[in-house]
Biopython code that builds the backbone (N, CA, C, O; Angstrom):
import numpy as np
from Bio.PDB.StructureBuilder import StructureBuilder

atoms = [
    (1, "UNK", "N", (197.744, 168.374, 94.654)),
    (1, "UNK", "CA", (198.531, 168.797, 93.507)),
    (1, "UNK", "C", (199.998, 168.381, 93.662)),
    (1, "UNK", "O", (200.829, 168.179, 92.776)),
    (2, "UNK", "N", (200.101, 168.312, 94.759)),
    (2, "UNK", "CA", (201.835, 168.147, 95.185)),
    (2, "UNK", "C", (202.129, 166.632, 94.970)),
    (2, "UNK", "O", (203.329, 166.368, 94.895)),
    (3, "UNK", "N", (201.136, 165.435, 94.841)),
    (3, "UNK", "CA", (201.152, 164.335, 95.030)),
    (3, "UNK", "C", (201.460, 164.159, 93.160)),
    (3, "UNK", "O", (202.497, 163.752, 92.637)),
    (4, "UNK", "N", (199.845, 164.739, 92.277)),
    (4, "UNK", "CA", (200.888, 164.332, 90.900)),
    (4, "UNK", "C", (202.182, 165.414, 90.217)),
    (4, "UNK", "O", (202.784, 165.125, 89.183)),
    (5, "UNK", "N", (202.389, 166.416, 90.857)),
    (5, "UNK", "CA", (203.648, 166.887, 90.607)),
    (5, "UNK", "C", (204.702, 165.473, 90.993)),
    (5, "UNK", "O", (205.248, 164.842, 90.088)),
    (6, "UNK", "N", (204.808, 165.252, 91.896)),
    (6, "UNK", "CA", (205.907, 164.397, 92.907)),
    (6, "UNK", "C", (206.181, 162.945, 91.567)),
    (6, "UNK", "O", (207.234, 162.505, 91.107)),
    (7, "UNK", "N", (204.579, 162.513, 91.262)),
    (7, "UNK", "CA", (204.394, 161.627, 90.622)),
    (7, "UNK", "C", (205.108, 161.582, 89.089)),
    (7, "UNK", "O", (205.712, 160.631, 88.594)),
    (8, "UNK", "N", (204.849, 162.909, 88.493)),
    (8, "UNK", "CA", (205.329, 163.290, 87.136)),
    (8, "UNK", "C", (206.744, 163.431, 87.289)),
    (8, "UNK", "O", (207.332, 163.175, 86.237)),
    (9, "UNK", "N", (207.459, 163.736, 88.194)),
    (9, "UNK", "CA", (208.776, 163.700, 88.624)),
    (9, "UNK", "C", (209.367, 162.476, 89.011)),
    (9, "UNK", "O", (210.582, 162.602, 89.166)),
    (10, "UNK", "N", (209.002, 161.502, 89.193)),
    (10, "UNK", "CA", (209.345, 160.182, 89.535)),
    (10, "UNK", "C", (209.187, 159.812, 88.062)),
    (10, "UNK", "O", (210.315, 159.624, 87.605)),
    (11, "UNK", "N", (208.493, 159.679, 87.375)),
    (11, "UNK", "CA", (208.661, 159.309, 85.893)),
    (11, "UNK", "C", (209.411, 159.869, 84.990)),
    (11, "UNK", "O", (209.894, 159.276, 84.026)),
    (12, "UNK", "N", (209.521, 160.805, 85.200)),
    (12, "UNK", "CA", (211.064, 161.785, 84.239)),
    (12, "UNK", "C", (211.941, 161.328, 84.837)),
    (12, "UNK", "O", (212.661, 160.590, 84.165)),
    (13, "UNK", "N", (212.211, 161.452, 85.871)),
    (13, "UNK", "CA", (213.663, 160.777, 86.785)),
    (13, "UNK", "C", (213.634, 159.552, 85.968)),
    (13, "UNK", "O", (214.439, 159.479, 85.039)),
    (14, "UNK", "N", (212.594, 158.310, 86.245)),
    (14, "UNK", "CA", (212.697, 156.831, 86.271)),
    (14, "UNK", "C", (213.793, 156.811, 84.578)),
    (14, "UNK", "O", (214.923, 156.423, 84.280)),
    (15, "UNK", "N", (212.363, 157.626, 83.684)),
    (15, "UNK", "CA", (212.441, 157.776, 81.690)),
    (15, "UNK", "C", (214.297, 158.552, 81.443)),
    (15, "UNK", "O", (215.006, 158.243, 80.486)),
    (16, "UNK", "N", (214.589, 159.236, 82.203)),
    (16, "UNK", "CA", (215.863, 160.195, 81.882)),
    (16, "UNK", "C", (216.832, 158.805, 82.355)),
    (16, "UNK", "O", (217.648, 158.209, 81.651)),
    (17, "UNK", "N", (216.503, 158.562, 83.567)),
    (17, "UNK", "CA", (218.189, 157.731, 84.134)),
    (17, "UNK", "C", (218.053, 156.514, 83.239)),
    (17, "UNK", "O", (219.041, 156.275, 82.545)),
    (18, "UNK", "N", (216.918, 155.626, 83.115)),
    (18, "UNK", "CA", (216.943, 154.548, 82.519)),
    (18, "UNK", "C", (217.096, 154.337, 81.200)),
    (18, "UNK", "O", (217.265, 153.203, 80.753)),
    (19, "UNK", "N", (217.045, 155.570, 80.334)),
    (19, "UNK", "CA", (217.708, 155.797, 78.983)),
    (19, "UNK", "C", (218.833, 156.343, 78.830)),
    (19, "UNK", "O", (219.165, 156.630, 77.680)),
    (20, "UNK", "N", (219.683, 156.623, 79.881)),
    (20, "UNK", "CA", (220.971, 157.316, 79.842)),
    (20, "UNK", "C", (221.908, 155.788, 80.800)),
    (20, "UNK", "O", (222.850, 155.170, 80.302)),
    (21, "UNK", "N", (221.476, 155.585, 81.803)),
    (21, "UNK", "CA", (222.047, 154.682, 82.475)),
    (21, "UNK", "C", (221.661, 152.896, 81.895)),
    (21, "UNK", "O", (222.455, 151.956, 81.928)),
    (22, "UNK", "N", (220.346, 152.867, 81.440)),
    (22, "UNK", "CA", (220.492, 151.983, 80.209)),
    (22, "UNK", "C", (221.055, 151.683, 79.068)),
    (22, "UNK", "O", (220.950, 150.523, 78.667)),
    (23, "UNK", "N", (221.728, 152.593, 78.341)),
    (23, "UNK", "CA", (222.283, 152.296, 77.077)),
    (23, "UNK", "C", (223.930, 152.393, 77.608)),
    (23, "UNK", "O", (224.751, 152.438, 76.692)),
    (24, "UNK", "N", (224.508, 152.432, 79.124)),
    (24, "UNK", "CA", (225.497, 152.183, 78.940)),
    (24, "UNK", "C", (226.058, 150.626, 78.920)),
    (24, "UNK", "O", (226.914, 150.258, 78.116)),
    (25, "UNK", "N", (225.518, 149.848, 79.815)),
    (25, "UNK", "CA", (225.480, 148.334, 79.290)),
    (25, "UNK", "C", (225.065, 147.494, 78.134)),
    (25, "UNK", "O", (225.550, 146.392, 77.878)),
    (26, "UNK", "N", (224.098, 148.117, 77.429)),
    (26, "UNK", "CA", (223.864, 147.863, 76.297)),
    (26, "UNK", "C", (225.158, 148.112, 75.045)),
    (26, "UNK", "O", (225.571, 147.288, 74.230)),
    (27, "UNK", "N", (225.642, 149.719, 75.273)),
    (27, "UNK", "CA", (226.821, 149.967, 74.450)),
    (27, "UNK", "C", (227.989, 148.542, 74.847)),
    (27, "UNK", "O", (228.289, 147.525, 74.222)),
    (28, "UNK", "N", (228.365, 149.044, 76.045)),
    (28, "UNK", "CA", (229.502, 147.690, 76.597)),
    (28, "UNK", "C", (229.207, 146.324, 76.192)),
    (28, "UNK", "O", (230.147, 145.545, 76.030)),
    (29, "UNK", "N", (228.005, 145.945, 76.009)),
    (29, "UNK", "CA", (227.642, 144.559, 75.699)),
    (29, "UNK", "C", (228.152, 143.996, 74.191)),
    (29, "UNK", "O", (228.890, 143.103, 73.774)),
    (30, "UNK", "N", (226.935, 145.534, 73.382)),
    (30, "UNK", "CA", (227.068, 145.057, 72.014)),
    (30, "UNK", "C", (228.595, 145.314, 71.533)),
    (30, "UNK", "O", (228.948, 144.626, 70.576)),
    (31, "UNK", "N", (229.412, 146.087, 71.994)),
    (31, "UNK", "CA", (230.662, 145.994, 71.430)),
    (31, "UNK", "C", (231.809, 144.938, 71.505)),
    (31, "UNK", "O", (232.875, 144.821, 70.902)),
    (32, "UNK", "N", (231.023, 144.029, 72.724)),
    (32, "UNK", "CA", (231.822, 142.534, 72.825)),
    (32, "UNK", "C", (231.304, 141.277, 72.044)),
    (32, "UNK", "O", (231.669, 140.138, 71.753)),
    (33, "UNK", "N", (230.206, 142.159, 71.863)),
    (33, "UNK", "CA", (229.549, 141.135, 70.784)),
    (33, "UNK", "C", (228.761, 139.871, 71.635)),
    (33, "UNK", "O", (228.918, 138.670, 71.416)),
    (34, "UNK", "N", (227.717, 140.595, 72.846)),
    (34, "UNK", "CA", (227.170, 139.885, 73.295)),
    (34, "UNK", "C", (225.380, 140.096, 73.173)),
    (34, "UNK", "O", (224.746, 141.080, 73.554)),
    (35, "UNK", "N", (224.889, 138.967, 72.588)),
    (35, "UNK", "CA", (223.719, 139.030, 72.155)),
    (35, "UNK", "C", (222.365, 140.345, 72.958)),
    (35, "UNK", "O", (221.212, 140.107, 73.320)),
    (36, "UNK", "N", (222.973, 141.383, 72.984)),
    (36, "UNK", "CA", (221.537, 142.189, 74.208)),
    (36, "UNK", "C", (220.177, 142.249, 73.684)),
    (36, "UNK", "O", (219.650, 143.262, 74.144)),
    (37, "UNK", "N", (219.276, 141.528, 72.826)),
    (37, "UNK", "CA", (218.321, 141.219, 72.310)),
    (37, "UNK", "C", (217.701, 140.298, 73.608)),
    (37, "UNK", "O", (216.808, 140.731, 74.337)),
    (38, "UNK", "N", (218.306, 138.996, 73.766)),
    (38, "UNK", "CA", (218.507, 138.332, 74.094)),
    (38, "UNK", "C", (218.783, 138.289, 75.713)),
    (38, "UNK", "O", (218.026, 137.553, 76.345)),
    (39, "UNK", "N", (219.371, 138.706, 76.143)),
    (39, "UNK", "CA", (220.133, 138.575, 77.575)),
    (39, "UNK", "C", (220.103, 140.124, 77.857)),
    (39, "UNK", "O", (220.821, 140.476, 78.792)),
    (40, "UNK", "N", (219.417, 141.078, 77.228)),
    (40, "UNK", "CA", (219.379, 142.234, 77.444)),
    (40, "UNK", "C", (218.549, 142.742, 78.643)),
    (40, "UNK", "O", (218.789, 143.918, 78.917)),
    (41, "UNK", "N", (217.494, 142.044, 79.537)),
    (41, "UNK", "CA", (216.420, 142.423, 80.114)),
    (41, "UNK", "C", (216.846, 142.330, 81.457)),
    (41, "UNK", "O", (216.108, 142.588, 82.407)),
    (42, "UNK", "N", (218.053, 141.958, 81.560)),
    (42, "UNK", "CA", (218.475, 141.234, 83.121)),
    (42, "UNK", "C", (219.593, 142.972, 83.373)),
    (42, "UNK", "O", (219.637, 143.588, 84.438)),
    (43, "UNK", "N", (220.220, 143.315, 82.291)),
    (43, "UNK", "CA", (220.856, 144.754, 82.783)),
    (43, "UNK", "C", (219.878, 145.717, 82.988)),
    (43, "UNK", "O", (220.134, 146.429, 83.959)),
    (44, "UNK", "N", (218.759, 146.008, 82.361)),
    (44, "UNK", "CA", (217.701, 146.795, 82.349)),
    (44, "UNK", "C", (217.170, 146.634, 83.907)),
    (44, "UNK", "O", (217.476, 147.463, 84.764)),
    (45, "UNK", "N", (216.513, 145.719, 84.129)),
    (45, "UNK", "CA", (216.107, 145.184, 85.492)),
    (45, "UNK", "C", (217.046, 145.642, 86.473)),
    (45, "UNK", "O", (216.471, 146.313, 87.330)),
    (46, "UNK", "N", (218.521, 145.507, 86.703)),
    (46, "UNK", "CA", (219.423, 145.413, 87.006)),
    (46, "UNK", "C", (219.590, 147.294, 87.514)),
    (46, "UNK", "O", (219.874, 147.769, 88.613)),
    (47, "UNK", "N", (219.280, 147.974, 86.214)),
    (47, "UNK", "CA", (219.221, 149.581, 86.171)),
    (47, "UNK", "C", (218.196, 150.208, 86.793)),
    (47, "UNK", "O", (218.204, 151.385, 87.154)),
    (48, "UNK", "N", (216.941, 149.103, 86.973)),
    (48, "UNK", "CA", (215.488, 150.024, 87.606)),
    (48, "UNK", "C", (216.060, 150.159, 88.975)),
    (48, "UNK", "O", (215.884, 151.191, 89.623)),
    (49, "UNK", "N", (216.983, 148.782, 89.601)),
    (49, "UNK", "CA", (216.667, 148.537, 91.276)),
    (49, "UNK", "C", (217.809, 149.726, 91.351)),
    (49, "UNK", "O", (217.460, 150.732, 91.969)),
    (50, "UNK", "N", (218.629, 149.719, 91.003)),
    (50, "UNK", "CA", (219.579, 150.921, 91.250)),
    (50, "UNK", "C", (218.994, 152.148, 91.617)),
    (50, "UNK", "O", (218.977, 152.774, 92.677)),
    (51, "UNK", "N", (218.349, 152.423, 90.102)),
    (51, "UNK", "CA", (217.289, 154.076, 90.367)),
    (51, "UNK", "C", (216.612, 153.984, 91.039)),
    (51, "UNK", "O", (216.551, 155.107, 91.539)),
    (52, "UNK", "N", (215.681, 153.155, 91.692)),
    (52, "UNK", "CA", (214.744, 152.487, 92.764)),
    (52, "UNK", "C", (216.214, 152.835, 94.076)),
    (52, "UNK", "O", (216.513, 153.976, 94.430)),
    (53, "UNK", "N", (216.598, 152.137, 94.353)),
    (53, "UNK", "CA", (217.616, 152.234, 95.902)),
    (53, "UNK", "C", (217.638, 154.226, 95.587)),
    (53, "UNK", "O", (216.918, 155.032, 96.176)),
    (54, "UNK", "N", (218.574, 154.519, 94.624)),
    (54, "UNK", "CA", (219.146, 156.005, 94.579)),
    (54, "UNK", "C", (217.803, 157.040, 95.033)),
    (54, "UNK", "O", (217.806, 157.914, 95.900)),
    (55, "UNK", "N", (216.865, 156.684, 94.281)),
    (55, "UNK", "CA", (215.474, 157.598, 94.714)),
    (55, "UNK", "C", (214.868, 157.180, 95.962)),
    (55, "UNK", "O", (214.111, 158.006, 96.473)),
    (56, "UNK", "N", (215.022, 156.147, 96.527)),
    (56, "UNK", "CA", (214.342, 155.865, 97.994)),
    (56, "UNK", "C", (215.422, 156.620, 98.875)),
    (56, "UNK", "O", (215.008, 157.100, 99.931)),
    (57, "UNK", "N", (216.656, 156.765, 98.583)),
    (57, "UNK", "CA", (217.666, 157.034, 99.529)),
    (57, "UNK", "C", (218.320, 158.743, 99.383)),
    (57, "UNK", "O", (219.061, 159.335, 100.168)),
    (58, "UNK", "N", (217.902, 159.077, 98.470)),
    (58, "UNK", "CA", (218.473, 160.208, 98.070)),
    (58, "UNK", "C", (217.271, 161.436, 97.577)),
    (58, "UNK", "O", (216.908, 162.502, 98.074)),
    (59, "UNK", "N", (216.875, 160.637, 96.294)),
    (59, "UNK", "CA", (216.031, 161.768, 95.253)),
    (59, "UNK", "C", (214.777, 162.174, 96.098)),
    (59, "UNK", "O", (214.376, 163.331, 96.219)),
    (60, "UNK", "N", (214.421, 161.472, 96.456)),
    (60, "UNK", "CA", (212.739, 161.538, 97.125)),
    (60, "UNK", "C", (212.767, 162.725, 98.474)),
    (60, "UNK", "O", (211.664, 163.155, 98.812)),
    (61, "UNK", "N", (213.854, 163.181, 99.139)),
    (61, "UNK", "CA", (213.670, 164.328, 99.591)),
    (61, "UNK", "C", (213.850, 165.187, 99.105)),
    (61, "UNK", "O", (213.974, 165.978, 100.040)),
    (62, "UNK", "N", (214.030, 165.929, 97.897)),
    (62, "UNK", "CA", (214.377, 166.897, 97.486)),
    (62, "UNK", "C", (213.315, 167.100, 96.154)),
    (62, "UNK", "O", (213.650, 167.550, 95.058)),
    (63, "UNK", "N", (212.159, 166.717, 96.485)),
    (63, "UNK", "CA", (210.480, 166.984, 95.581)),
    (63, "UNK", "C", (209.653, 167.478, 96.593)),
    (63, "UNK", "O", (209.639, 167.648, 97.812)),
    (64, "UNK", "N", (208.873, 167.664, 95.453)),
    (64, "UNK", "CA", (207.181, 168.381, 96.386)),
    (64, "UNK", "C", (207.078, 167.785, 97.470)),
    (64, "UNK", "O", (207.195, 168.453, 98.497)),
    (65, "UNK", "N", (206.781, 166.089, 97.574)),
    (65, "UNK", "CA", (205.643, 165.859, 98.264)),
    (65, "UNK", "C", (206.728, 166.208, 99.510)),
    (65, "UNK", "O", (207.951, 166.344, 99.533)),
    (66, "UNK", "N", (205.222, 166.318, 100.965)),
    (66, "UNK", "CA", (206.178, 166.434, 101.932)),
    (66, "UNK", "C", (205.100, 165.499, 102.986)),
    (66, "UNK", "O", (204.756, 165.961, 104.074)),
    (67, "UNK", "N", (204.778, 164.561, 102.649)),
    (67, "UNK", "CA", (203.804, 163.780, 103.545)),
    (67, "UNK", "C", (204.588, 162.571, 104.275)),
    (67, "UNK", "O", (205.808, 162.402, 104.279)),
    (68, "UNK", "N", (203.328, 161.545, 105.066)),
    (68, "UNK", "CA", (204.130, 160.638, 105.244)),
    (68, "UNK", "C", (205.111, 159.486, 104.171)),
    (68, "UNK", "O", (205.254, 159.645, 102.959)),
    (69, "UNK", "N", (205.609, 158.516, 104.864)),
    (69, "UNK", "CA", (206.602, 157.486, 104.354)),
    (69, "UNK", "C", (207.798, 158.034, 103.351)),
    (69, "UNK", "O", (208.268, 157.550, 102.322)),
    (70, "UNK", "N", (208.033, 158.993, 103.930)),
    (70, "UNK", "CA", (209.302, 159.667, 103.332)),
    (70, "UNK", "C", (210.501, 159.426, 104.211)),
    (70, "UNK", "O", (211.051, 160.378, 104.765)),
    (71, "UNK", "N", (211.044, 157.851, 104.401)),
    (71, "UNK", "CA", (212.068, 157.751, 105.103)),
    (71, "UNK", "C", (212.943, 156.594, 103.886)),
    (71, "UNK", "O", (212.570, 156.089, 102.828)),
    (72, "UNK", "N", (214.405, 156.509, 104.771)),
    (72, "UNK", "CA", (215.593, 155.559, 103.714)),
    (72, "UNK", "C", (215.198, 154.491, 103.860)),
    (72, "UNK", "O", (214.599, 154.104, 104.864)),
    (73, "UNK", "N", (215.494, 153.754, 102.775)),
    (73, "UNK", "CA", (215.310, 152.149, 102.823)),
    (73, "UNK", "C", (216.510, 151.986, 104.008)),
    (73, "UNK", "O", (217.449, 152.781, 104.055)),
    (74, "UNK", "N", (216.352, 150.748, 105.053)),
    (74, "UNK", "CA", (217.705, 150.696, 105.516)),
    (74, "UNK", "C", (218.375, 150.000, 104.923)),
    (74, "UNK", "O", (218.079, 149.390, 103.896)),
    (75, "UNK", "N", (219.620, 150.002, 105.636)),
    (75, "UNK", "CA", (220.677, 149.653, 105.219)),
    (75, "UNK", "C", (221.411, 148.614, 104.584)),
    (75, "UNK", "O", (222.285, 148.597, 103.717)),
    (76, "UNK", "N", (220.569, 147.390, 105.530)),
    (76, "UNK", "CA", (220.410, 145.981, 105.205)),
    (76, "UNK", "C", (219.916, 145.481, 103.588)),
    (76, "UNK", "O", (220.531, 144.771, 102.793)),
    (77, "UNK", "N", (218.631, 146.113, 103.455)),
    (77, "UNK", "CA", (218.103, 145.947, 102.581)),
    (77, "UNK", "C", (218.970, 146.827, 100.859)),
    (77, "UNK", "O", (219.055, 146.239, 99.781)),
    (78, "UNK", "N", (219.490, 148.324, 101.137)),
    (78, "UNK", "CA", (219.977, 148.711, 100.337)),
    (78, "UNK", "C", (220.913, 148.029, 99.758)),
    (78, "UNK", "O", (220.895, 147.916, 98.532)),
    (79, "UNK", "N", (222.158, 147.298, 100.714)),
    (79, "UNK", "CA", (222.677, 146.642, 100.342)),
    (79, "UNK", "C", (222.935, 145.364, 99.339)),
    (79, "UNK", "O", (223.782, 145.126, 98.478)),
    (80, "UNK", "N", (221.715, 144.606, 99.901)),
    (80, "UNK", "CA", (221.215, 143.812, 98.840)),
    (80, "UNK", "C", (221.062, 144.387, 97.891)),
    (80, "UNK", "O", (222.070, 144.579, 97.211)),
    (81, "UNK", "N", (219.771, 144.919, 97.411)),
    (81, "UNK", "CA", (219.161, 145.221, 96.826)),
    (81, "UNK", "C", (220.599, 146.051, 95.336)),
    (81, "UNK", "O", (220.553, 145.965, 94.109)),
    (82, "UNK", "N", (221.165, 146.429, 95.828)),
    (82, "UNK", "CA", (222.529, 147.231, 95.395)),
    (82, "UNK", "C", (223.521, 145.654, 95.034)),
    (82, "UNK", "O", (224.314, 145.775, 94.100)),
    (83, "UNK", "N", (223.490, 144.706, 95.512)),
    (83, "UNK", "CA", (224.502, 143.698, 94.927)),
    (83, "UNK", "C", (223.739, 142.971, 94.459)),
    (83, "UNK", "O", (224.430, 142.299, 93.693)),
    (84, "UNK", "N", (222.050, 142.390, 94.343)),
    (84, "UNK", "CA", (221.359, 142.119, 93.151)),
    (84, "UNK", "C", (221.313, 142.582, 91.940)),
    (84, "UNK", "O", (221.092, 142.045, 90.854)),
    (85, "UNK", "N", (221.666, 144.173, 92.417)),
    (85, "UNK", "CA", (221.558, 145.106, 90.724)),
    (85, "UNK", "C", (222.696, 145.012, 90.237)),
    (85, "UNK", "O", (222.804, 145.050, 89.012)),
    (86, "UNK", "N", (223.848, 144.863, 91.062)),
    (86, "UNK", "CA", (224.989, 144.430, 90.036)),
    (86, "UNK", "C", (225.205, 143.321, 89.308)),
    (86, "UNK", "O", (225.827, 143.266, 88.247)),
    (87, "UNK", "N", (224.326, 141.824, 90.285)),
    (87, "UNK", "CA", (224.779, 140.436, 89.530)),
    (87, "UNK", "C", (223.758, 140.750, 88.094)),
    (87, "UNK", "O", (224.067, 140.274, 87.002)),
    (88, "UNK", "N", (222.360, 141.726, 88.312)),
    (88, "UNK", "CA", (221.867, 141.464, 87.369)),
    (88, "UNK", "C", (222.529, 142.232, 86.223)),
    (88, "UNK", "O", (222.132, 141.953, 85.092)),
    (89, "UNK", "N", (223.377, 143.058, 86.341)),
    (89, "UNK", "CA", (224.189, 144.091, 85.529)),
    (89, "UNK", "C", (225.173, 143.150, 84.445)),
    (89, "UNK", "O", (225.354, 143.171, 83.227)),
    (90, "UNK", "N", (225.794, 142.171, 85.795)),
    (90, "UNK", "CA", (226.877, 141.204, 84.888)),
    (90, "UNK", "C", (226.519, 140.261, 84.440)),
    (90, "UNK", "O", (227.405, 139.511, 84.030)),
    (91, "UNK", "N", (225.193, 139.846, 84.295)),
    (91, "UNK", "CA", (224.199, 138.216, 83.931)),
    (91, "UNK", "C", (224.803, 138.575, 82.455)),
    (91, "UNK", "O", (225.784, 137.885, 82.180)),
    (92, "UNK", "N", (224.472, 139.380, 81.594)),
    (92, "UNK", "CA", (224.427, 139.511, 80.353)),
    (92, "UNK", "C", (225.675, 138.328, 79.614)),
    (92, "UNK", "O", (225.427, 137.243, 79.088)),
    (93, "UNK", "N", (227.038, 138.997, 79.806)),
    (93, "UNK", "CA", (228.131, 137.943, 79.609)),
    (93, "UNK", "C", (228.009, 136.691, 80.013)),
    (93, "UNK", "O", (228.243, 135.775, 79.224)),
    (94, "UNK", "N", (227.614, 136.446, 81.338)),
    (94, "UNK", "CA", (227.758, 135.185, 82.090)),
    (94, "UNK", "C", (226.489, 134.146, 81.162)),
    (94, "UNK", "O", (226.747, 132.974, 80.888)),
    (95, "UNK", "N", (225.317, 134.719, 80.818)),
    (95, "UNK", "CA", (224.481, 133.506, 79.973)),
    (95, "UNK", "C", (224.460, 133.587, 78.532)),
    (95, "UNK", "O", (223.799, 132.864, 77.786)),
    (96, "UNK", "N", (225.356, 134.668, 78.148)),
    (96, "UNK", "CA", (226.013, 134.660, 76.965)),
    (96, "UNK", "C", (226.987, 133.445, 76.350)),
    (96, "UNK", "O", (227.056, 132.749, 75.338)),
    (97, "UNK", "N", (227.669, 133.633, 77.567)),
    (97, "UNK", "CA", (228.841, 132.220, 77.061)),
    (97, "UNK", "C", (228.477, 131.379, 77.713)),
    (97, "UNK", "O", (229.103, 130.366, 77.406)),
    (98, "UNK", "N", (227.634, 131.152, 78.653)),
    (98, "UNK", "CA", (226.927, 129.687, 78.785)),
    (98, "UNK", "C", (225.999, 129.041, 77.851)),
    (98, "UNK", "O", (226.101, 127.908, 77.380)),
    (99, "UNK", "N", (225.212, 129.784, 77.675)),
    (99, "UNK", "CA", (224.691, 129.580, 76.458)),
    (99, "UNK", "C", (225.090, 129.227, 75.191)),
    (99, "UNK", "O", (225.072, 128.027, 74.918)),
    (100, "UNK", "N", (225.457, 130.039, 74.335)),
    (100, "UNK", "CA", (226.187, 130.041, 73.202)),
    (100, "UNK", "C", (227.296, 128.885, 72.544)),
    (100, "UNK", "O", (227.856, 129.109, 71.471)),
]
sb = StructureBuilder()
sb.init_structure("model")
sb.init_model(0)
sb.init_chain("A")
sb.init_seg("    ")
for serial, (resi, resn, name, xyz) in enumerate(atoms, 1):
    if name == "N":
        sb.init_residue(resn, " ", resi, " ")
    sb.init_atom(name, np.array(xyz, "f"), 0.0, 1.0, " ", f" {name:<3s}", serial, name[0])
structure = sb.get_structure()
């Protein structure tokens, strides 16, 4: 039971941050008048690995489950993984005006 509790909680987390922390690049975009139809999928992407790093490193101890593979991504990897989600954050502008 503790496994789809844990589970249903990873999807409200994922559905809450990625519609709250999604529409803030989207707002910033469309008000510069950069196509997010279009070049929109690379900030989105950009927003999962974030909530992905924050819940491997943070959220995931403080739920039900209490089994194995409940440890931090290290460090190495967060890192990346954290300056991929930003280039994919700023792609939007950058193939905007290459493009265009």
């Amino acid at each position: 039971m503790r496994v789809v509790l844990e589970l249903l909680r990873i999807i409200f987390i994922f559905a809450i941050l990625v519609t709250v922390l999604g529409g803030i690049p989207y707002g910033i975009y469309s008000s510069i008048g950069i196509n997010t139809d279009k070049y929109g999928w690379t900030a989105i992407l950009g927003v999962f690995i974030l909530i992905f790093v924050l819940y491997r490193n943070k959220l995931q101890f403080s739920g039900w489950y209490i089994g194995k593979g409940r440890e931090k991504l290290p460090k190495g990897v967060s890192k990346t993984l954290l300056i991929f989600a930003i280039t994919l954050l700023l792609c939007p502008p950058i193939l905007h005006y290459l493009f265009s």
